[in-house]
N, C-alpha and C positions, 0 to 999 in steps of 0.2 A: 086644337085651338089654344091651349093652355101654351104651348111649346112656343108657338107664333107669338103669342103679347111676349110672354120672355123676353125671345128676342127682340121684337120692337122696344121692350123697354132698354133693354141692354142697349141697342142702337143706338138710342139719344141718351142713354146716360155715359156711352162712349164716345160721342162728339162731345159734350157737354166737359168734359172732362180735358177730349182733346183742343178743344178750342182753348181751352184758360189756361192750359201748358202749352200752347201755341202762344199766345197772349202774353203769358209771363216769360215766354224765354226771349220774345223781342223786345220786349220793357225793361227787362232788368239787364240783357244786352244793350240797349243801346244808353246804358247808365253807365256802364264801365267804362273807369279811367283808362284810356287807351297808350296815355303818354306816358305813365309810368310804369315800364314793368315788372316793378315789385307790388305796384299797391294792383296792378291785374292778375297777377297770380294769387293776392290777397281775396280779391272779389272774387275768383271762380272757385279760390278753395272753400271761403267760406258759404257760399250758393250750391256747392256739391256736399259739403254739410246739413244747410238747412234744406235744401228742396231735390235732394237725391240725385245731383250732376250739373253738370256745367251748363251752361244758354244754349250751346251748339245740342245737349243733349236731350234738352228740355223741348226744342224747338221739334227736333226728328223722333222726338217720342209722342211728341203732339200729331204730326204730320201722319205715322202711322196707326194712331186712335183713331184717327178721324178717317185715314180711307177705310181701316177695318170696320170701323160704326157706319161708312155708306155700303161696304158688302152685307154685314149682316140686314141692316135694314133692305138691301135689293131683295135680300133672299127671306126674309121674313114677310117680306111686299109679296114674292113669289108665292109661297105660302100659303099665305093670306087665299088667296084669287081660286076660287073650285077648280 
């Protein structure tokens, strides 16, 4: 049983996680100056500075927390069940 909450917790602290780099990579994408491309290569350098990669990367790093966090949770759900 100890093993099963683990995982439940992992679960939603990996959506929780994946949602808000989901979140921020569509927000601070859809803020990029699109017409100039030097001040766009400015924004993604400096976003792969401060938040560890580009919007594209941010986005598909969200996308798989978050299915990963509904596998573990099926399988902690599994589990769970005698």
């Amino acid at each position: 049983m100890f093993f099963v909450r683990i995982g439940s917790f992992l679960a939603w602290l990996g959506l929780t996680f994946g949602v808000i780099s989901l979140g921020m990579g569509f927000v601070l994408g859809s803020m990029l100056p699109i017409d100039d491309p030097e001040a766009l290569a400015q924004a993604q350098a400096f976003f792969e500075r401060r938040y560890g990669g580009t919007t594209a990367e941010m986005v598909t790093r969200g996308i798989y927390l978050v299915l990963g966090s509904v596998v573990l949770g099926i399988l902690a759900h599994i589990a769970r069940k005698p």
